[in-house]
RODO-2510 file (C-alpha; in nm, 4 decimals, decimal comma):
residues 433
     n   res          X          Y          Z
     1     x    15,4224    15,1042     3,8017
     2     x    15,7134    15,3326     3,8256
     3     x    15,6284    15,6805     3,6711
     4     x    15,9097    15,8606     3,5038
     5     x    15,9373    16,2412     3,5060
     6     x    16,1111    16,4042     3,2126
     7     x    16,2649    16,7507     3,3549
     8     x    16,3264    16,9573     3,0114
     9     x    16,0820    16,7081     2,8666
    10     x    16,1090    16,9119     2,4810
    11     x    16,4685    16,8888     2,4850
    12     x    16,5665    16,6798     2,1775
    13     x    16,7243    16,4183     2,3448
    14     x    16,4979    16,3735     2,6471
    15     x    16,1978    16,3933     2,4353
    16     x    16,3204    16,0539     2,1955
    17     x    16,3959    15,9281     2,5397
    18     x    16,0368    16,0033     2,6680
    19     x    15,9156    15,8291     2,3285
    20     x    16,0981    15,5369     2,3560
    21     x    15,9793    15,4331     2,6873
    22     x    15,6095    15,5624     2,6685
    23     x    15,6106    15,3153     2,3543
    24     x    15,7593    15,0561     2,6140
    25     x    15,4669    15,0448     2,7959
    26     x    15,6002    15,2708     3,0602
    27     x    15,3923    15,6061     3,2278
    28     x    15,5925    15,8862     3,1046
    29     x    15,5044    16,2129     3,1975
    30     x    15,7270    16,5822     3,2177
    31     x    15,7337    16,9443     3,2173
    32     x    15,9310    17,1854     3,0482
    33     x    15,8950    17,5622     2,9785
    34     x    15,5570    17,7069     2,8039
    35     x    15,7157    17,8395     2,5224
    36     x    15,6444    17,6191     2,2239
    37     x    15,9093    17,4040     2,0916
    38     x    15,9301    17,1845     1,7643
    39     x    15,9621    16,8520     2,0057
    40     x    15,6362    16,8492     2,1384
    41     x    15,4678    16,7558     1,8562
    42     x    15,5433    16,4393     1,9227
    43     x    15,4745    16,3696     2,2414
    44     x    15,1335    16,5046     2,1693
    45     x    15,0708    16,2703     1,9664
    46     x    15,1786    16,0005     2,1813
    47     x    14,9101    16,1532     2,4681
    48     x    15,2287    16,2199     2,6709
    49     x    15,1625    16,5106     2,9627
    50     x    15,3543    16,8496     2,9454
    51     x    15,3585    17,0021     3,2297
    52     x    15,4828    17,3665     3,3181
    53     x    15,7606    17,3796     3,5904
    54     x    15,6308    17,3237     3,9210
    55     x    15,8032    17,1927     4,2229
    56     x    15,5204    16,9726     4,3037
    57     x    15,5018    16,7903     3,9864
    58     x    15,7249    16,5462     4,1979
    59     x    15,5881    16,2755     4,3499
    60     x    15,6805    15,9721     4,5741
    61     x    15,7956    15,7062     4,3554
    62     x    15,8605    15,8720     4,0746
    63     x    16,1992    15,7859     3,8718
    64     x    16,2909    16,1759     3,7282
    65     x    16,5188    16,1902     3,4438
    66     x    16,6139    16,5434     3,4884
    67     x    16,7639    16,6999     3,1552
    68     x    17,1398    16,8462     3,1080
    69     x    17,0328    17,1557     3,0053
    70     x    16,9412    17,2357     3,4163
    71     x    17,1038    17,2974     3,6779
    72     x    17,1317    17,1110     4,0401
    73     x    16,9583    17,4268     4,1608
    74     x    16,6137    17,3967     3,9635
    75     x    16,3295    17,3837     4,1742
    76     x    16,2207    17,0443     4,0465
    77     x    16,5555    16,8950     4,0229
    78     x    16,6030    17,0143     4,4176
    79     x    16,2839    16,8750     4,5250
    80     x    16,3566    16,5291     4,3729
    81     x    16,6872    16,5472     4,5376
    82     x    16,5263    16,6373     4,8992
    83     x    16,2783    16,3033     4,8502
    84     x    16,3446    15,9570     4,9524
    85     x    16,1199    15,7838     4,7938
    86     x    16,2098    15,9851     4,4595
    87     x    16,5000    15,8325     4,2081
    88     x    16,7000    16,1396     4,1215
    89     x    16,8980    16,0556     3,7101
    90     x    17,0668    16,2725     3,4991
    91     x    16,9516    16,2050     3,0878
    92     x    17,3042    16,0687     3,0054
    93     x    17,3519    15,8254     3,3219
    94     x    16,9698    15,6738     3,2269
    95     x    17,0381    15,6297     2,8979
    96     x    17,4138    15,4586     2,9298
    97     x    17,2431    15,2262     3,1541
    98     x    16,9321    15,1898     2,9646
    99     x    17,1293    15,0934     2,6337
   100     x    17,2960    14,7755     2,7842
   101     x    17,0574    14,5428     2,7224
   102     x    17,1039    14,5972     2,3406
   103     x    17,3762    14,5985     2,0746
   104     x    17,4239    14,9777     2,1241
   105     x    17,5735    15,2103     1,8321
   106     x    17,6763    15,5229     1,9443
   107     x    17,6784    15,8291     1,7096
   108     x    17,9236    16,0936     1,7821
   109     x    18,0936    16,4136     1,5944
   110     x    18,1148    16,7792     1,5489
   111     x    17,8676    16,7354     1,2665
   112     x    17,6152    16,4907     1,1422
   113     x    17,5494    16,3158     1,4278
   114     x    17,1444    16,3989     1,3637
   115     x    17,1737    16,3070     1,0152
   116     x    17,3595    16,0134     1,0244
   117     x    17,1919    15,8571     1,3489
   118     x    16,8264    15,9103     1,1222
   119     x    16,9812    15,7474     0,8233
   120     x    17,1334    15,4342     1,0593
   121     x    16,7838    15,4085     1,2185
   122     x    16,6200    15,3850     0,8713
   123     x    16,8736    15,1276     0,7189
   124     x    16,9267    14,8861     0,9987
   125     x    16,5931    14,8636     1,0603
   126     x    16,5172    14,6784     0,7449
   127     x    16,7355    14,3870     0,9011
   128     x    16,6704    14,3534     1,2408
   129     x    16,4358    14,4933     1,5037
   130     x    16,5711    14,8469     1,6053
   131     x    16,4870    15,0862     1,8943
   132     x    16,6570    15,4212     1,8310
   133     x    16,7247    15,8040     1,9701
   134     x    16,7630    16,1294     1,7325
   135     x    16,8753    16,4248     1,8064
   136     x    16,6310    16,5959     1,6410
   137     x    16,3620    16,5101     1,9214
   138     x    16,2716    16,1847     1,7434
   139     x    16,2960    15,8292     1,9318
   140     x    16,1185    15,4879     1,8754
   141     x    16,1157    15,1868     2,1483
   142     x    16,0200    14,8402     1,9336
   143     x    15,9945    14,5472     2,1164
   144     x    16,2863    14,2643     2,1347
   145     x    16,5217    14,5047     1,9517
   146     x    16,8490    14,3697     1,8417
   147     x    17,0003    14,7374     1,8252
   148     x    16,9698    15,0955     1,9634
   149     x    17,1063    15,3180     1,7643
   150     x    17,1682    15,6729     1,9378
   151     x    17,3341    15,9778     1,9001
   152     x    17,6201    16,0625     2,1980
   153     x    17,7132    16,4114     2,1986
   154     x    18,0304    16,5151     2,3255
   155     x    17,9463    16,8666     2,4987
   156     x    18,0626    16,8444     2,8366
   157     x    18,2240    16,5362     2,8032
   158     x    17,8438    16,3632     2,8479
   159     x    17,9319    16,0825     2,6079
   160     x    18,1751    15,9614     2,8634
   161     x    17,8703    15,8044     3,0610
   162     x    17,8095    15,5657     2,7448
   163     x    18,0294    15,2433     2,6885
   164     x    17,8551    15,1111     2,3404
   165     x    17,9427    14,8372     2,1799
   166     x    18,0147    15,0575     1,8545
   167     x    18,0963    15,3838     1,7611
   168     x    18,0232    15,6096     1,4511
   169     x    18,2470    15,9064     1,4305
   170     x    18,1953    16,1069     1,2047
   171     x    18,4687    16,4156     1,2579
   172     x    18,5988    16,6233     1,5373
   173     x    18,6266    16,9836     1,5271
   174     x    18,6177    17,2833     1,7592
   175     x    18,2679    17,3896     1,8951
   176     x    18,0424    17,4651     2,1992
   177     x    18,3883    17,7065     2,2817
   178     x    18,2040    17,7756     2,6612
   179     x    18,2905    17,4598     2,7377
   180     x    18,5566    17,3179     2,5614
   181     x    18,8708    17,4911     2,5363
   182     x    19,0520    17,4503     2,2222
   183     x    19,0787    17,1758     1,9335
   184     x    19,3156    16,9494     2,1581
   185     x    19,0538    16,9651     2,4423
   186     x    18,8233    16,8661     2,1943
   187     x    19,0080    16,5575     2,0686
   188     x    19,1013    16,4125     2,4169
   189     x    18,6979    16,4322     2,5130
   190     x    18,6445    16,1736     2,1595
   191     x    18,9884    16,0035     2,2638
   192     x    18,8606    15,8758     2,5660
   193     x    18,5191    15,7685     2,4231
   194     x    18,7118    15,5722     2,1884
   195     x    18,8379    15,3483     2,4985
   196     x    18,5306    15,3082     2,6352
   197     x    18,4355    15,1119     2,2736
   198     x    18,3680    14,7739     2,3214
   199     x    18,3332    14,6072     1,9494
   200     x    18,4713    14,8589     1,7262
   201     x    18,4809    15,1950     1,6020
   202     x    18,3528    15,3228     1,2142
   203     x    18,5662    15,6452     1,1607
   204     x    18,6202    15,8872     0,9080
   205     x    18,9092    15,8455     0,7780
   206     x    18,9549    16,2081     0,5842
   207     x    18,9151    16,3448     0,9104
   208     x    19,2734    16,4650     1,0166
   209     x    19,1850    16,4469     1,4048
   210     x    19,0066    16,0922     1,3666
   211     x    19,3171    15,9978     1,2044
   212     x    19,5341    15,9955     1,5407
   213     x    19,2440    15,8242     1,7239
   214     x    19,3725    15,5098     1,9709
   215     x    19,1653    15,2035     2,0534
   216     x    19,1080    14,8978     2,2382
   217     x    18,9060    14,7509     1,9396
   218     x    18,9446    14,7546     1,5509
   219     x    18,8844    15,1194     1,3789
   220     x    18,7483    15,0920     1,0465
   221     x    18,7962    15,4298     0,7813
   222     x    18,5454    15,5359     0,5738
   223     x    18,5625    15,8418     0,3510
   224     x    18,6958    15,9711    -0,0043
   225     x    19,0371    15,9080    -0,0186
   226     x    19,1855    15,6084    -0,1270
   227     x    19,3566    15,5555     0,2112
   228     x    18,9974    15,4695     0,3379
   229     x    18,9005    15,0858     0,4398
   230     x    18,5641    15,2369     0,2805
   231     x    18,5658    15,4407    -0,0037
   232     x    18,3297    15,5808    -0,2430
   233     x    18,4162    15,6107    -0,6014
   234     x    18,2590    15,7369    -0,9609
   235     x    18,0726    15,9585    -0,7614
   236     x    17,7218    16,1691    -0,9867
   237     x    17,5535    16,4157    -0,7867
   238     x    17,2301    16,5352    -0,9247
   239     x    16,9103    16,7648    -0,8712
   240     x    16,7350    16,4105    -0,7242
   241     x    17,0210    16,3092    -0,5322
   242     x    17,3462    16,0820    -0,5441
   243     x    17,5063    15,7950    -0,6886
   244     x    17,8084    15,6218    -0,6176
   245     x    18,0047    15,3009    -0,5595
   246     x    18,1624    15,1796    -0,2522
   247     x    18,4769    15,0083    -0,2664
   248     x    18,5903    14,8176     0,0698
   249     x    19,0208    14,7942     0,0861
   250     x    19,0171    14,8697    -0,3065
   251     x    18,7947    14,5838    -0,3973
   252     x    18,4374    14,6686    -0,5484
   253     x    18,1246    14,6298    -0,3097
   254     x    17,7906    14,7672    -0,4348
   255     x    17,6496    15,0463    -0,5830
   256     x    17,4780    15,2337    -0,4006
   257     x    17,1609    15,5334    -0,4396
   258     x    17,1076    15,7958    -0,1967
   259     x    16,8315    16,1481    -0,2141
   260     x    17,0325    16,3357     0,0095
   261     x    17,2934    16,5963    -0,1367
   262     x    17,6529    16,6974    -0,0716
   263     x    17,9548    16,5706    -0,0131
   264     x    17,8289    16,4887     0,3671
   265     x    17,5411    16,3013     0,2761
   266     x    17,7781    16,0453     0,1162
   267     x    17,9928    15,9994     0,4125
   268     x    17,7010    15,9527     0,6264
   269     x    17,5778    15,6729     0,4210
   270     x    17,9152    15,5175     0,4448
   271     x    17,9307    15,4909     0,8107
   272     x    17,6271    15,3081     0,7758
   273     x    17,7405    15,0917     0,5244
   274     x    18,0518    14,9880     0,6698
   275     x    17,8420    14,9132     1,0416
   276     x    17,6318    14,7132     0,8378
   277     x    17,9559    14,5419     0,6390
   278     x    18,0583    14,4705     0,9813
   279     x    17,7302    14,3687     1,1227
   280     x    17,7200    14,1100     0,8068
   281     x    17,3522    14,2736     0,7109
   282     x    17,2631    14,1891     0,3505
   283     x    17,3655    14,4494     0,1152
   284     x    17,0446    14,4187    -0,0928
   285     x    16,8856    14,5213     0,2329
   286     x    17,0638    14,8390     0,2356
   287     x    17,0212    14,9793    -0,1078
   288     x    16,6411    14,9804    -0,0502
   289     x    16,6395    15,0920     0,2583
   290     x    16,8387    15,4221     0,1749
   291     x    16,6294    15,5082    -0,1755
   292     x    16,3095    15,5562     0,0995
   293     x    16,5423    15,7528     0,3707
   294     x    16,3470    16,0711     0,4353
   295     x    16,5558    16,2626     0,6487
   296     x    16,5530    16,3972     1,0082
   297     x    16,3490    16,7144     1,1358
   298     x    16,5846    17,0537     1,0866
   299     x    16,7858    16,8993     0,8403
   300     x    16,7572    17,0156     0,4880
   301     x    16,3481    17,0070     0,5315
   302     x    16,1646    17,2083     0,2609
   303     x    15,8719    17,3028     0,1637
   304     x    15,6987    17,4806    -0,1220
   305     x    15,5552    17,8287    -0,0509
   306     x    15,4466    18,0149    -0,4154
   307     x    15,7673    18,0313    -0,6712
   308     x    16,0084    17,9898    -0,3834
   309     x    16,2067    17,7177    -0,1794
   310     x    16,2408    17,7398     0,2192
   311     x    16,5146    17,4864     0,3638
   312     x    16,4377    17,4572     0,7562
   313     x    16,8032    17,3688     0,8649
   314     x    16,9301    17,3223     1,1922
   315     x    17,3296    17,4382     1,0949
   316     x    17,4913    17,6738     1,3461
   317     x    17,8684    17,6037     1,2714
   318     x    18,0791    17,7258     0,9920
   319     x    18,1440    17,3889     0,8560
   320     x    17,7829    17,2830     0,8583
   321     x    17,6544    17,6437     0,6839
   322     x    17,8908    17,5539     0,4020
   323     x    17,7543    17,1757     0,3683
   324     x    17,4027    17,3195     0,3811
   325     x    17,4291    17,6035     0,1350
   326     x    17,6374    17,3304    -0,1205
   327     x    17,3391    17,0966    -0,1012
   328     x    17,1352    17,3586    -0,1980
   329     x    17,3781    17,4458    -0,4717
   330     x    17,3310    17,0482    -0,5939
   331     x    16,9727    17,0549    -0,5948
   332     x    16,8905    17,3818    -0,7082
   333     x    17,1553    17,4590    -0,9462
   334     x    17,0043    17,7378    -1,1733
   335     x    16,8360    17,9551    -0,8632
   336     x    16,9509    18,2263    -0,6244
   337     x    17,0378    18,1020    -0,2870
   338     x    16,9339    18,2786     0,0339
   339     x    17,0607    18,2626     0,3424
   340     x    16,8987    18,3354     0,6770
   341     x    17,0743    18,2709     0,9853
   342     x    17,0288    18,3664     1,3435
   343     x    17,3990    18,2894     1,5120
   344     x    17,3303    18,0149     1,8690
   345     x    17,4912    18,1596     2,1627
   346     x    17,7593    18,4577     2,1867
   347     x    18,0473    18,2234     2,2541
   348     x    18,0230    18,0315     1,9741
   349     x    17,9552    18,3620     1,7380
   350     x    18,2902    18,5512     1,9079
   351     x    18,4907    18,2511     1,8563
   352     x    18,4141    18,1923     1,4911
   353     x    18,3627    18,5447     1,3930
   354     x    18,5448    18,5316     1,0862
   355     x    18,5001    18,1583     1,0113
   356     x    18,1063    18,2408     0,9705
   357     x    18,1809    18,5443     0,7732
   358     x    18,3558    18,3207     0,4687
   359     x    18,0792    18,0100     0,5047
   360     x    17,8177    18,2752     0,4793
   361     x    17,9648    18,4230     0,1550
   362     x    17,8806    18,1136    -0,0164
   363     x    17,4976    18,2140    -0,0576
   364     x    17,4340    18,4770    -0,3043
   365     x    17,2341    18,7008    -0,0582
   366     x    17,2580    18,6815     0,3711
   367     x    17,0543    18,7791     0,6131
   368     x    17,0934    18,7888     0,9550
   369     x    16,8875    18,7717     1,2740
   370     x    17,0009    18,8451     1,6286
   371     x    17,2283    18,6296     1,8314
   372     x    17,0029    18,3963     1,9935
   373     x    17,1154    18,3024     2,3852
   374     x    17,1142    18,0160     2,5929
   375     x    16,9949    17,8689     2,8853
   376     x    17,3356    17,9391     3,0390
   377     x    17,3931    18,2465     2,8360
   378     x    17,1878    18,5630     2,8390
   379     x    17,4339    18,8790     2,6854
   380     x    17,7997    18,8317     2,5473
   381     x    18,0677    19,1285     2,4327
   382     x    17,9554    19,1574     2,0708
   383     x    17,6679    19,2179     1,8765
   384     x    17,5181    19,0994     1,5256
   385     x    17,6725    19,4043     1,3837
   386     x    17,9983    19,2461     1,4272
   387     x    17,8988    18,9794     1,1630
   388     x    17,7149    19,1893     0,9490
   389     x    18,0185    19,4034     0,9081
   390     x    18,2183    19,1405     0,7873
   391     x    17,9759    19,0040     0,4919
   392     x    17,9094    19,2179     0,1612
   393     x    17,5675    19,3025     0,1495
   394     x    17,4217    19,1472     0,4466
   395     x    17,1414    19,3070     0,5793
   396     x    16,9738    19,2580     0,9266
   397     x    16,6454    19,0936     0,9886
   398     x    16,3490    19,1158     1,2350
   399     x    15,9798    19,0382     1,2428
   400     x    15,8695    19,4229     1,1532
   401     x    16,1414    19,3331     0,8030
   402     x    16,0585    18,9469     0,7707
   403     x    15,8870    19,0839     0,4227
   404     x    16,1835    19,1951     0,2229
   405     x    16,2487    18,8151     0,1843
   406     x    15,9494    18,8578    -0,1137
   407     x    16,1661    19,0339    -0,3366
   408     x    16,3809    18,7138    -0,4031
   409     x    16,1419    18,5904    -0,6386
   410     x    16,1909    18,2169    -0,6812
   411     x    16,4752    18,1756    -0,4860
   412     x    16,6177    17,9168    -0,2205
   413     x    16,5502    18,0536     0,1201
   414     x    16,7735    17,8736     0,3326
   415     x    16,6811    17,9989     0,7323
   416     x    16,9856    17,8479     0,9454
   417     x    17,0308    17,8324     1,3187
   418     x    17,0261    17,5741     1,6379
   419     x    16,7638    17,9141     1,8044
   420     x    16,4481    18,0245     1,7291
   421     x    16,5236    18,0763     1,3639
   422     x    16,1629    17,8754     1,2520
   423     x    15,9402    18,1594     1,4289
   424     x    16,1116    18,3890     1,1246
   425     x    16,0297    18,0658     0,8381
   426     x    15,6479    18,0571     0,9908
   427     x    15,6149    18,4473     1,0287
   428     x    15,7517    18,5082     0,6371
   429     x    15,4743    18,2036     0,5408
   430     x    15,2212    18,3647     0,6860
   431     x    15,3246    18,7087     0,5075
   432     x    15,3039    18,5126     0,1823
   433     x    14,9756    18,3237     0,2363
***
């Protein structure tokens, strides 16, 4: 039996990969750095082998999937390539190949991809067998699947090696700036996904950029205007979630409950919803399906530690600060909100300087950890002083000051960041344990 070789095995996507297959009955083994990661969890559990890096983890026969995080140059990615009996695949070429045999839905955006791709999983799996890939390092293989639900992400154009027979997009905005080069740039990557569509295309439709998208196949708009194919009306947002009901081209559907909070949360649930519409899944099905949706890892996950709150969030744009600290508005209405972020990568912090400045604002207190690199990115030209500067109040953070978080009794804690930002959650438990 073929063995397959995960290099960058805790990467989020490569380790839902790994999952999927190991609970295919395949032998699924890889290696990553030592350094502990949140991914790994799971493939403990599923008794798959983590191996450090080590040119000779490469054997004859072996399929390796090497990840997109490393480059051509790695020492295991240039022995595979030196072997002939090794099969040499990048992560996005295996899985655009390894999705054909299903009725694929592709989850692509700025924002929510995660999110939305966990709540899809959840739903659609009441109706039919589903195999599925998070982003969040979560994946599931079930045998004779109907669908495969998956999140596509757009950074260097990788999304372009996937032709699935829907797409969920969910917005398009500026980000990962060291690769892509402006807002247009940006849009012409998710234009030519949209051709490579082969059923049709759920969109949101109060997205000004998905607005202008072109297809081969029909485009369906969800959102909150009335302009939308899917709408959601008479809208109550509560402390134990959301209600509201969906109209489809101004004609009443169902009524629908969701726990999640903010504005986002509801448009998530109406890409799924109008997939499903499309799919002809039973409604019924749906509306229980979302009341048990728990969420994905890193997305609004809390926990309980004396009289406070800490929200483990994986936000690290502008736009997705502001939907995480107005969730925690919704749910916690009458308490101070906290925020903790450590900015991902100097490119992105440079480029939205200002823009994370004003989300930030929206918590009643900031602090801020150091810029946390990249793989590709070590050092850039600014520092976290330039942010600090810009926000009244904020102080910096570190492990020695971790402790000043105790004198926001019975607050929100809201620690933000696509880094290392949980080492600062586990250290301030541990301070108040």
């Amino acid at each position: 039996m073929t063995v397959y070789h995960f290099v960058g095995i805790k990467g989020t996507g490569m380790s839902a990969l790994a999952q999927i297959l190991n609970d295919m009955g395949f032998q699924v083994q890889g290696s990553d750095i030592e350094k502990e990661i949140f991914t790994q969890k799971a493939l403990e559990q599923q008794g798959i082998p983590v191996l450090p890096f080590d040119k000779n983890n490469i054997k004859d026969g072996m399929t390796v999937i090497a990840g997109n995080a490393f480059p051509d140059t790695h020492e295991e990615i240039a022995e595979a390539a030196s072997k002939e009996g090794v099969k040499l695949v990048r992560y996005h070429r295996f899985l655009g190949d390894f999705m054909k045999q299903y009725t694929s839905v592709a989850v692509t955006g700025a924002h929510g991809k995660t999110s939305t791709t966990g709540m899809l999983a959840h739903v659609i799996q009441g109706a039919e067998p589903t195999s599925y890939l998070i982003g969040d390092g979560t994946g599931k293989g079930v045998k004779d699947s109907k669908y495969f639900a998956f999140e596509a992400c757009e950074y260097r154009r990788h999304f372009l090696s996937y032709t699935p027979d829907y797409a969920i997009m969910t917005n398009i905005d500026f980000d990962h700036p060291d690769y892509f080069a402006n807002i247009d740039d940006v849009f012409s990557a998710f234009q030519e996904m949209a051709l490579q569509v082969k059923k049709g295309i759920i969109a949101c439709g109060d997205d000004e950029h998905l607005q202008q998208i072109q297809a081969k196949v029909p485009v369906l708009y969800y959102g909150l205007g009335e302009e939308n194919d899917f709408q959601a009306r008479n809208i109550v947002k509560s402390t134990t979630g959301t209600t509201f009901d969906v109209f489809v081209r101004n004609t009443f559907h169902a009524s629908f409950e969701i726990p999640g909070y903010g504005d986002h949360n509801i448009l998530n649930a109406l890409s799924v919803i109008a997939l499903c519409h499309y799919e002809e899944i039973d409604v019924a099905v749906l509306q229980e399906r979302f009341k048990t949706y728990q969420g994905v890892k890193r997305r609004f996950s809390e926990k309980n530690v004396g009289k406070q709150v800490l929200i483990d969030d994986y936000a690290h744009h502008p736009t997705e600060i502001n939907a995480t600290i107005s969730a925690a508005r919704q749910k916690y209405p009458n308490r101070e909100v906290v925020a903790v972020f450590q900015p991902h990568t100097f490119t992105r912090t440079q480029t939205f300087l200002e823009d994370f400045a004003a989300s930030l604002q929206h918590a009643d207190k900031v602090y801020l950890c150091d810029i946390f690199g990249s793989a590709r990115e070590h050092q850039g030209k600014l520092s976290i002083e330039d942010l600090r500067s810009k926000i009244s109040g904020a102080e910096l953070i570190n492990e020695e000051t971790i402790e000043s978080l105790k004198d926001h009794n019975e607050a929100v804690l809201v620690f933000m960041g696509a880094g290392d930002i949980q080492k600062f959650e586990k250290l301030y438990q541990q301070t108040v344990s």
